[in-house]
N, CA and C of each residue as an Amber inpcrd file, in Angstrom:
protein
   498
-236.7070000  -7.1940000  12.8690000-237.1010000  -8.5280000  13.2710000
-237.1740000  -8.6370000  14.7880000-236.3770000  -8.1790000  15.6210000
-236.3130000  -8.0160000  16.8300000-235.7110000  -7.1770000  17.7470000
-236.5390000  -6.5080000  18.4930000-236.8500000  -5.1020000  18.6200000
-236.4200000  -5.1860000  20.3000000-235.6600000  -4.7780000  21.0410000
-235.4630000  -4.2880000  22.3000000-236.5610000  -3.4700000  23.3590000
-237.6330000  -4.0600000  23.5330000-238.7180000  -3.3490000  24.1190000
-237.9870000  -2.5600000  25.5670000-238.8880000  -1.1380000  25.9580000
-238.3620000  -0.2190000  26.8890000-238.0240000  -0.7250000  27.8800000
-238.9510000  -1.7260000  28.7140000-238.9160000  -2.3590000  29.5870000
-237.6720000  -3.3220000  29.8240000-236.8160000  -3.6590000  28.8620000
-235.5870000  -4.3700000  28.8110000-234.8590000  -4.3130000  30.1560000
-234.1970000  -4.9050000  30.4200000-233.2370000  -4.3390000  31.3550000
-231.8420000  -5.1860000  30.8950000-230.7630000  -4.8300000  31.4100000
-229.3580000  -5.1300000  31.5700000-228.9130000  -6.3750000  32.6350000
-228.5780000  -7.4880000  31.9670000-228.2090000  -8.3110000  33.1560000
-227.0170000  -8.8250000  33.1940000-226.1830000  -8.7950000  34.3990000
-225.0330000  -9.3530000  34.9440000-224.3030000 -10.0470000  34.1060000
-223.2560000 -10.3440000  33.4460000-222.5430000 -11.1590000  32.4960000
-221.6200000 -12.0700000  33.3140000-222.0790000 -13.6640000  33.5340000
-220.9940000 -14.1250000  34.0470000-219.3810000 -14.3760000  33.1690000
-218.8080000 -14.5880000  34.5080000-217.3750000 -14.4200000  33.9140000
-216.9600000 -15.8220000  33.9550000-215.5470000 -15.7810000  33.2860000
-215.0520000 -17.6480000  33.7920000-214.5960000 -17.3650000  34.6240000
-214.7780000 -18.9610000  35.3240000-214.7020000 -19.2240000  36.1600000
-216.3290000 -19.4550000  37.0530000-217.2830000 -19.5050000  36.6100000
-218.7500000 -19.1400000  37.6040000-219.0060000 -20.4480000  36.7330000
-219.7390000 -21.4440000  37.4200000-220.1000000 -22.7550000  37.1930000
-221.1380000 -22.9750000  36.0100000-222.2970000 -21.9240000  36.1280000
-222.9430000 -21.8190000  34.7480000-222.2500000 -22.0320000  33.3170000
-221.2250000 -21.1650000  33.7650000-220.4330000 -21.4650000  32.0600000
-219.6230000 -22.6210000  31.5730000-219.4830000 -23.6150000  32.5820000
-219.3930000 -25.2460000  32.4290000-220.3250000 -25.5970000  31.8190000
-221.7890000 -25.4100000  32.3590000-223.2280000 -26.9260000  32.3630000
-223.5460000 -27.1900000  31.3470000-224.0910000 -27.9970000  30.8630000
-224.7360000 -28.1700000  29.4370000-226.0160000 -27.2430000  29.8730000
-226.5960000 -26.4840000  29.1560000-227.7250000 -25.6900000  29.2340000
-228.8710000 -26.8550000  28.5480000-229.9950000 -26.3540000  29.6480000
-231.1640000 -27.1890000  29.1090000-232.2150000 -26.6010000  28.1500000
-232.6550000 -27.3890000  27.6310000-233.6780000 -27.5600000  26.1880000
-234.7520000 -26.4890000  26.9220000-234.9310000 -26.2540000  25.7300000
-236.5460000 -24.8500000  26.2090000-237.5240000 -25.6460000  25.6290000
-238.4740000 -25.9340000  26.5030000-239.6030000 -26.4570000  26.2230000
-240.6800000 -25.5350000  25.9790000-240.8110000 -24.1060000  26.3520000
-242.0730000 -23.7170000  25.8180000-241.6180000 -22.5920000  25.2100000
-241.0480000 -22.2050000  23.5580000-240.2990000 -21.1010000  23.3190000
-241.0030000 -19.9720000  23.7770000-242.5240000 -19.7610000  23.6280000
-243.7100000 -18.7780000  23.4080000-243.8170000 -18.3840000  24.9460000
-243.6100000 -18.9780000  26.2110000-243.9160000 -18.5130000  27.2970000
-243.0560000 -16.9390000  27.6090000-243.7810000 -16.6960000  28.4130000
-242.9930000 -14.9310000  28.5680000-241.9680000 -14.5200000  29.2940000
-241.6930000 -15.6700000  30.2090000-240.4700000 -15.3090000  30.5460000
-239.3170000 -15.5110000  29.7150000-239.4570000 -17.3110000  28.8950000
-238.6350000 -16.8780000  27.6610000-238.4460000 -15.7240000  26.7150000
-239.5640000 -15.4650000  26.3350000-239.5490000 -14.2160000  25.4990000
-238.8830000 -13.1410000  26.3920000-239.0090000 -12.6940000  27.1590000
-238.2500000 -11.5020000  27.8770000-237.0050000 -11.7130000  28.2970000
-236.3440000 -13.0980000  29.0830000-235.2940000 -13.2590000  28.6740000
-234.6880000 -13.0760000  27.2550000-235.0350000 -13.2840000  26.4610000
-234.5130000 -12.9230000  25.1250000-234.0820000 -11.2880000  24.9960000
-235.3430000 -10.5290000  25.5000000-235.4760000  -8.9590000  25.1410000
-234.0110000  -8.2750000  25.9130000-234.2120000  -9.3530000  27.4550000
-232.6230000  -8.9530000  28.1570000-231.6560000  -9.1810000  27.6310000
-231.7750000 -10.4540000  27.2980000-230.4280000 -10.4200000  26.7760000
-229.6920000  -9.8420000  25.7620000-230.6100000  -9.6740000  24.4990000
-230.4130000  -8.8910000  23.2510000-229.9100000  -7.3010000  24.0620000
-230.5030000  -6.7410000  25.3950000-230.4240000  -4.9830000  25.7200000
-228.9540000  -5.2330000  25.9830000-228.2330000  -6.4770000  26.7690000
-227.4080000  -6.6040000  27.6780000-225.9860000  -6.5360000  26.7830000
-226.6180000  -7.5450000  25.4970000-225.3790000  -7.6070000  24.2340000
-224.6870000  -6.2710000  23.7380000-226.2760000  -5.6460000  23.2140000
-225.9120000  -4.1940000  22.9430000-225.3140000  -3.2510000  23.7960000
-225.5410000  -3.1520000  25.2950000-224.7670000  -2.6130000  26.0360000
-223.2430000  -2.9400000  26.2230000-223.1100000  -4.2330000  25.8000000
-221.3820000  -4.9060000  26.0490000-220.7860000  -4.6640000  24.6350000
-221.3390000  -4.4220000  23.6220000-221.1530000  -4.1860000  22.4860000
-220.6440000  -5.5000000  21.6840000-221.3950000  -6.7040000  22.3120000
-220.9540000  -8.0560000  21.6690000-221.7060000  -7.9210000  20.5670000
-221.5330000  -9.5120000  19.5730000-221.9910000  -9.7970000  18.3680000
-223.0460000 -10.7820000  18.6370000-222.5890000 -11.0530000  20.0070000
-223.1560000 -12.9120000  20.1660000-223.5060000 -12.8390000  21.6540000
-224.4970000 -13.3180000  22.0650000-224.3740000 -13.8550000  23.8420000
-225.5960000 -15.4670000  23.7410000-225.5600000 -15.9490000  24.5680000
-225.8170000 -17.1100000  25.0920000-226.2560000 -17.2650000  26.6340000
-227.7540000 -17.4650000  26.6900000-228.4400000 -17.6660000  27.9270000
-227.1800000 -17.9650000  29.2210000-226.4220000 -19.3040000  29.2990000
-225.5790000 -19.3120000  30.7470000-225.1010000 -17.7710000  30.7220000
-224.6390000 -16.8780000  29.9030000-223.5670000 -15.9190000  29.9260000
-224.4520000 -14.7300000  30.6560000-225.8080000 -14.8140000  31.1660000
-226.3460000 -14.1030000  32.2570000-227.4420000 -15.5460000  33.1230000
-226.2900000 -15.9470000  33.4160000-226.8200000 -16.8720000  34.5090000
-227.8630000 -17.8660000  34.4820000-228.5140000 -17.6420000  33.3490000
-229.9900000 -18.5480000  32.9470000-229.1240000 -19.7170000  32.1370000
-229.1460000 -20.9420000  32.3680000-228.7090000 -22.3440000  32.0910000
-229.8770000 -22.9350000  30.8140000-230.2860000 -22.2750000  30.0400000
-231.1740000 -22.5400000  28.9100000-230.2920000 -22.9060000  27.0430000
-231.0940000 -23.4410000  26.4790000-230.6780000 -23.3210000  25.2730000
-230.8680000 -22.0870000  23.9810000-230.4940000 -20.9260000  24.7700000
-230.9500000 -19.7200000  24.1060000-229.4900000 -18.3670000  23.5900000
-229.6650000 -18.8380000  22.3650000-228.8830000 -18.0450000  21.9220000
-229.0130000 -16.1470000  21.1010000-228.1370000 -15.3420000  20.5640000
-228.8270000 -14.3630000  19.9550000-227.5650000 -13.8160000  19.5990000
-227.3860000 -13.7300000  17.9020000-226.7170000 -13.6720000  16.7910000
-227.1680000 -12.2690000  16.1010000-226.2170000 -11.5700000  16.7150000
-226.4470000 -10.2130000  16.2260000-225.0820000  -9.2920000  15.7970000
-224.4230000  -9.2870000  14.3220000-223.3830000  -9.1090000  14.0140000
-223.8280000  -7.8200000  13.6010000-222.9350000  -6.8080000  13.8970000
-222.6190000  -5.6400000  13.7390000-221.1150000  -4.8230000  13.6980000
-220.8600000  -3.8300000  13.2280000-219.5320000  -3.2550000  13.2680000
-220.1430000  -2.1300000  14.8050000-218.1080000  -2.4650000  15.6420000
-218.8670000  -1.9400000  17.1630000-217.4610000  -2.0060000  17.4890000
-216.9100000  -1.2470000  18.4600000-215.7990000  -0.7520000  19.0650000
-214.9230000  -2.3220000  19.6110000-215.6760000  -3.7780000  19.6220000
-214.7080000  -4.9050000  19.4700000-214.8220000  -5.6840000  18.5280000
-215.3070000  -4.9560000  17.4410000-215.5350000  -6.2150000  16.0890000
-216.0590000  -5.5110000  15.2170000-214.6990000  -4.0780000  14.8950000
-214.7980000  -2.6190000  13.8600000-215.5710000  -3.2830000  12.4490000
-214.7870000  -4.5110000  11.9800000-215.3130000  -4.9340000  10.6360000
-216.6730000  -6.1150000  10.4150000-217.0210000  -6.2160000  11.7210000
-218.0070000  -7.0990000  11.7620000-219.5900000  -6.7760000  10.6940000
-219.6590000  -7.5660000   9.7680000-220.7050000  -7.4950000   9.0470000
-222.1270000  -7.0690000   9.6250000-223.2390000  -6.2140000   9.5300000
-224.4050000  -5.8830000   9.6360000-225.3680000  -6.9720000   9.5470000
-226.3000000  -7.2680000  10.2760000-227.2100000  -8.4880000  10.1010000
-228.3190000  -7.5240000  10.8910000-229.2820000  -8.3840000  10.9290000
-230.3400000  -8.1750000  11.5450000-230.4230000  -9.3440000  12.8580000
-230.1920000  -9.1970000  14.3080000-230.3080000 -10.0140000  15.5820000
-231.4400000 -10.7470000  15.5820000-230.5640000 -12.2270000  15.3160000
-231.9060000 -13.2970000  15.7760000-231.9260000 -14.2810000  17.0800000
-232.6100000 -13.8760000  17.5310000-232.4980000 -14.7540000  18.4660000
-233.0820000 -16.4500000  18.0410000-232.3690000 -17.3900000  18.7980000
-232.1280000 -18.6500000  18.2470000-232.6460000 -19.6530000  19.5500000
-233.8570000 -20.3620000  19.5360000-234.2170000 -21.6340000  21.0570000
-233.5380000 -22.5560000  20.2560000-232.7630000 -23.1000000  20.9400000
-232.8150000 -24.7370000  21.0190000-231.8530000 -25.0000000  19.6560000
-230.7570000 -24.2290000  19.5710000-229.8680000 -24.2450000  18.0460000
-229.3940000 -25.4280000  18.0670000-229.1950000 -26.3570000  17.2550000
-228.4690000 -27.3090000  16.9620000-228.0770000 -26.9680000  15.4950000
-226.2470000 -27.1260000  15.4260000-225.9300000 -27.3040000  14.0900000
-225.5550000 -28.4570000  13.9020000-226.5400000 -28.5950000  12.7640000
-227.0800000 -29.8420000  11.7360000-226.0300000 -30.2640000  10.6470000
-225.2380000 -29.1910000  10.2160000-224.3130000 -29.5350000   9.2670000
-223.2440000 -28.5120000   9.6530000-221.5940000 -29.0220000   8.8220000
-220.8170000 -27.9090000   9.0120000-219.6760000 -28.7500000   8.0640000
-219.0230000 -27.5880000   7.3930000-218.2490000 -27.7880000   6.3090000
-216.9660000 -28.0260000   6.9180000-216.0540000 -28.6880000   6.3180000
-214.7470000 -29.3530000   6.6270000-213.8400000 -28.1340000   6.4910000
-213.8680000 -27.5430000   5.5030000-213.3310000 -26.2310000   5.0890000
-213.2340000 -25.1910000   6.4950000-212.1500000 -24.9640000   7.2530000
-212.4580000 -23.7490000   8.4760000-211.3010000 -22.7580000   8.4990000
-211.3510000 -21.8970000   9.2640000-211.2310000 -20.6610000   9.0360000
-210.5720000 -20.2660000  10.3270000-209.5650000 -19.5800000  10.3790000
-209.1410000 -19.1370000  11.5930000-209.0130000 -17.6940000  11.8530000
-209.5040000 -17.2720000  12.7500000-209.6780000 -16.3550000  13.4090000
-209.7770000 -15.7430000  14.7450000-209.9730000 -14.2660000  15.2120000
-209.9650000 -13.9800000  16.6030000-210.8300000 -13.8220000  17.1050000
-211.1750000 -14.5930000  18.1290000-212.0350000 -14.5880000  18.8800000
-212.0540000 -13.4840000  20.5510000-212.8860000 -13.0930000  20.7650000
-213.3090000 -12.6630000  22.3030000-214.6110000 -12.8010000  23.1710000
-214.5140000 -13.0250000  24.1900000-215.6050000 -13.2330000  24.8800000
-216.0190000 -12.3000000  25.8880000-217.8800000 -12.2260000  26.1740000
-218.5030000 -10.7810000  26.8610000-217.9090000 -11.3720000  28.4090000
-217.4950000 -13.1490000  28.3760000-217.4030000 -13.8620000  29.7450000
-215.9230000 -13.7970000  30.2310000-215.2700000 -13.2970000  28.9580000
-213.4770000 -13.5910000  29.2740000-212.7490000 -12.1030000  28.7120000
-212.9330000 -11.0780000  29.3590000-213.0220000 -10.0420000  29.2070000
-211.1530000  -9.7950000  29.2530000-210.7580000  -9.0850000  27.9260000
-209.0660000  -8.8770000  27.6870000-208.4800000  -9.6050000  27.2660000
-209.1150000 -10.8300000  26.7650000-208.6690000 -11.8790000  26.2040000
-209.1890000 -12.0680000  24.3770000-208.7130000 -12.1520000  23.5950000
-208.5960000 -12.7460000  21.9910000-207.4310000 -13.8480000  22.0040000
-207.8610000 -14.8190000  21.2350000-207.4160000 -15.4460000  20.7840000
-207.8770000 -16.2420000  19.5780000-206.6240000 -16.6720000  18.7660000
-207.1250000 -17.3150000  17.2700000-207.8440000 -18.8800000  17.6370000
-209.3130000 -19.1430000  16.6760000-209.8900000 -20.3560000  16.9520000
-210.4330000 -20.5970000  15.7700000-209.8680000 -21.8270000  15.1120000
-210.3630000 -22.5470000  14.0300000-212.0560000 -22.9890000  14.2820000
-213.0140000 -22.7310000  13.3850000-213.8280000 -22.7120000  12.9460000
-214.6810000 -23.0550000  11.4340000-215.5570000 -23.9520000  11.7210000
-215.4650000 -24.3160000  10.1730000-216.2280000 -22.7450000   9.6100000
-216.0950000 -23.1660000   8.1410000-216.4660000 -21.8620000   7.2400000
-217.9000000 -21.5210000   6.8260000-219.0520000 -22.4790000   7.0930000
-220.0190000 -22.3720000   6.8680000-220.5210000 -23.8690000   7.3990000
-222.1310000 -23.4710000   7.7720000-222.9280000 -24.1230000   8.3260000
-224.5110000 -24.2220000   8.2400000-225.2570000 -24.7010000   8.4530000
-226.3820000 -25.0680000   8.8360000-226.7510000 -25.2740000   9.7670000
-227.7680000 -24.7610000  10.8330000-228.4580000 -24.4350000  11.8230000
-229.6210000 -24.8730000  11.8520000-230.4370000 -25.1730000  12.7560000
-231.9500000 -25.9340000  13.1470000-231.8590000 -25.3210000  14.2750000
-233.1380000 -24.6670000  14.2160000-233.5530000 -23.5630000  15.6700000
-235.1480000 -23.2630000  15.5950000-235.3040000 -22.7830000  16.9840000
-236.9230000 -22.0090000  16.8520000-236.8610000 -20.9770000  16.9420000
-237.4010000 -20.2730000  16.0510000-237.5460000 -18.9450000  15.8620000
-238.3340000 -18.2260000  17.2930000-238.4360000 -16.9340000  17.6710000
-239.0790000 -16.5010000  18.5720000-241.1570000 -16.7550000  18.5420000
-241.4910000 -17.2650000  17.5500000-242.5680000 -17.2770000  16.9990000
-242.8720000 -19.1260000  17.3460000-241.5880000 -19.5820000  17.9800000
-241.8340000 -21.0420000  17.7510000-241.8330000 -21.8760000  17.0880000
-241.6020000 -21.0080000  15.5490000-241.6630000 -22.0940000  14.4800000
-239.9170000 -22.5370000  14.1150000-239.8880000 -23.8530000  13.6820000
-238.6190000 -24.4000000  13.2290000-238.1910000 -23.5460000  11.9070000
-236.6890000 -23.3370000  11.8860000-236.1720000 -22.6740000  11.5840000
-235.0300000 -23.2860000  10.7870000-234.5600000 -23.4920000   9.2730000
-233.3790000 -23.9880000   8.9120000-232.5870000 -23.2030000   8.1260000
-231.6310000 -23.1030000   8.6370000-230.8410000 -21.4700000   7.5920000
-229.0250000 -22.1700000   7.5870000-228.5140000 -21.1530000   6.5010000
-226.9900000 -21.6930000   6.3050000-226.3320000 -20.0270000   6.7150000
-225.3400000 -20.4330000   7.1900000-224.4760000 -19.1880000   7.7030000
-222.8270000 -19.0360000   6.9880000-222.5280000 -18.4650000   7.0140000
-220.7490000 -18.8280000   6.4990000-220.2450000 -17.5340000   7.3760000
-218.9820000 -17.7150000   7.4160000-217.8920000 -16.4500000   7.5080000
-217.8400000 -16.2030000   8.9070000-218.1060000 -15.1100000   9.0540000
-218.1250000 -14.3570000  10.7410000-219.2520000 -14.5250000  11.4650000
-220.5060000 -14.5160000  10.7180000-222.0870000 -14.8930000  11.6110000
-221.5190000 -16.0370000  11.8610000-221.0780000 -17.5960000  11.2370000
-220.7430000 -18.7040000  11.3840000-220.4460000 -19.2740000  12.5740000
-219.1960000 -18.0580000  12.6770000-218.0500000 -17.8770000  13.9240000
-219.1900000 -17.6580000  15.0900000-219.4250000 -16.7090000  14.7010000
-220.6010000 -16.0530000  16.4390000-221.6450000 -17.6010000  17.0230000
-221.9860000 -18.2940000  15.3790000-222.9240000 -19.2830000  15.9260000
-222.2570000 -20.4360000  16.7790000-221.1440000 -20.4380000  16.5850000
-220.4210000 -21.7620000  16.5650000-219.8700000 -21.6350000  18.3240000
-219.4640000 -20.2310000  18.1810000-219.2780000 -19.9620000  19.6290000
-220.0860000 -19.8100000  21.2140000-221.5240000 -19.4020000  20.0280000
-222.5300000 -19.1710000  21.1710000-222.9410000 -20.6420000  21.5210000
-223.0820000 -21.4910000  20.3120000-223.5840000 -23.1130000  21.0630000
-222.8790000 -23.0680000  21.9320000-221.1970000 -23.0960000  21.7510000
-220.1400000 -23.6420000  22.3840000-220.7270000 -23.5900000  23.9620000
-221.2820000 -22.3350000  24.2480000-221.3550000 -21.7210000  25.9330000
-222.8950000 -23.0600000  26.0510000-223.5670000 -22.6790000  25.3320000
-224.7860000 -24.1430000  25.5330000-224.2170000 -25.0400000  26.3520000
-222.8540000 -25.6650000  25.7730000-222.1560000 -26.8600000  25.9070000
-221.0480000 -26.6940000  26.6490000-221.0280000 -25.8620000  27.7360000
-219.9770000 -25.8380000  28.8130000-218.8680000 -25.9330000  28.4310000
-218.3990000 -25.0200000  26.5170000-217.1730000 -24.6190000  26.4240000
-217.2620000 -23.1210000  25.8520000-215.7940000 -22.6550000  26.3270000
-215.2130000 -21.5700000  26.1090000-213.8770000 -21.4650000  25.0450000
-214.6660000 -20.2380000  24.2500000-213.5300000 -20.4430000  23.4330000
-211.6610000 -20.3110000  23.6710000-211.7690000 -19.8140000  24.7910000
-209.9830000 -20.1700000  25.1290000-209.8920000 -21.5980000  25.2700000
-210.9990000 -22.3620000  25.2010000-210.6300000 -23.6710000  25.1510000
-210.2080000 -24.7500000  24.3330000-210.7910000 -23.8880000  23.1410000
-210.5040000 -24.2950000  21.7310000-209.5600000 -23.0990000  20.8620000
-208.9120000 -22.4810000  21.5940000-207.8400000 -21.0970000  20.8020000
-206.3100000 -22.2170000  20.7770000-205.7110000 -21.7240000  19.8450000
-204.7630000 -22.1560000  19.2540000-203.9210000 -21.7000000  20.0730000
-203.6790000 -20.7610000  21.0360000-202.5690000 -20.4470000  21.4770000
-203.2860000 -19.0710000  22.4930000-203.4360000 -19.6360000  23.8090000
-204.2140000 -18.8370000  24.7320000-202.6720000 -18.2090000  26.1240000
């Protein structure tokens, strides 16, 4: 579904503390333009190089609503389920179950740090696909987790902010 073109490159991961990872990130108005699209291609090379599950546009400095949900088993998340990486414009979750789930979290921005963060157990998502078209899908479990966390950075939070015991 989405493919890491050669041309990719690797970009900078901010850390906390760098003001980006406060802001509310702004709405993408043209998903199809090419710098969006190639931001995407970076960021997806940049994940795989950090060996995350999840990254989020502020988390290389771009203040956008762009996420990319790519669960895999990887030297910080051994049991992490296999998916196929989607990248996500403009995610809003639309629904989310009362039912949540606690677990450990880490971040590519808060590097040596896990901590446990309640999360609901399943959800529903509204996004644009890389193609532009609207997008409505349900998630549960650990993808759930990755989605819930990557808005979070959208929205100028971090998950030590919401950990049970940091």
């Amino acid at each position: 579904m989405m493919s890491t073109l050669p041309s990719a490159q690797i970009l900078s991961i901010a850390q906390q503390g760098e003001s980006v990872l406060t802001q509310l990130a702004q709405v993408v108005s043209a998903p199809l333009d090419p710098e969006v699209q190639m931001l995407i291609q970076n960021m997806h090379a940049t994940l795989l190089a950090a060996n995350g599950v999840g990254i989020a546009a502020p988390q290389v400095f771009k203040s956008l609503r762009i996420i990319i949900v790519a669960s895999r088993p990887n030297p910080r998340y051994p049991a992490a389920p296999l998916m196929e990486a989607i990248a996500m414009i403009n995610p809003e979750i639309i629904w989310q179950s009362t039912e949540t789930c606690l677990g450990e979290e880490g971040c590519l921005s808060v590097p040596d740090t896990r901590a446990p963060v309640a999360r609901a157990e399943r959800l529903i998502v509204r996004y644009s696909n890389q193609q532009g078209e609207t997008v409505e899908a349900e998630y549960s479990g650990f993808v759930a987790r990755i989605i819930q966390h990557e808005v979070d950075h959208l929205n100028g939070v971090l998950f030590v902010d919401r950990a049970e015991d940091v």
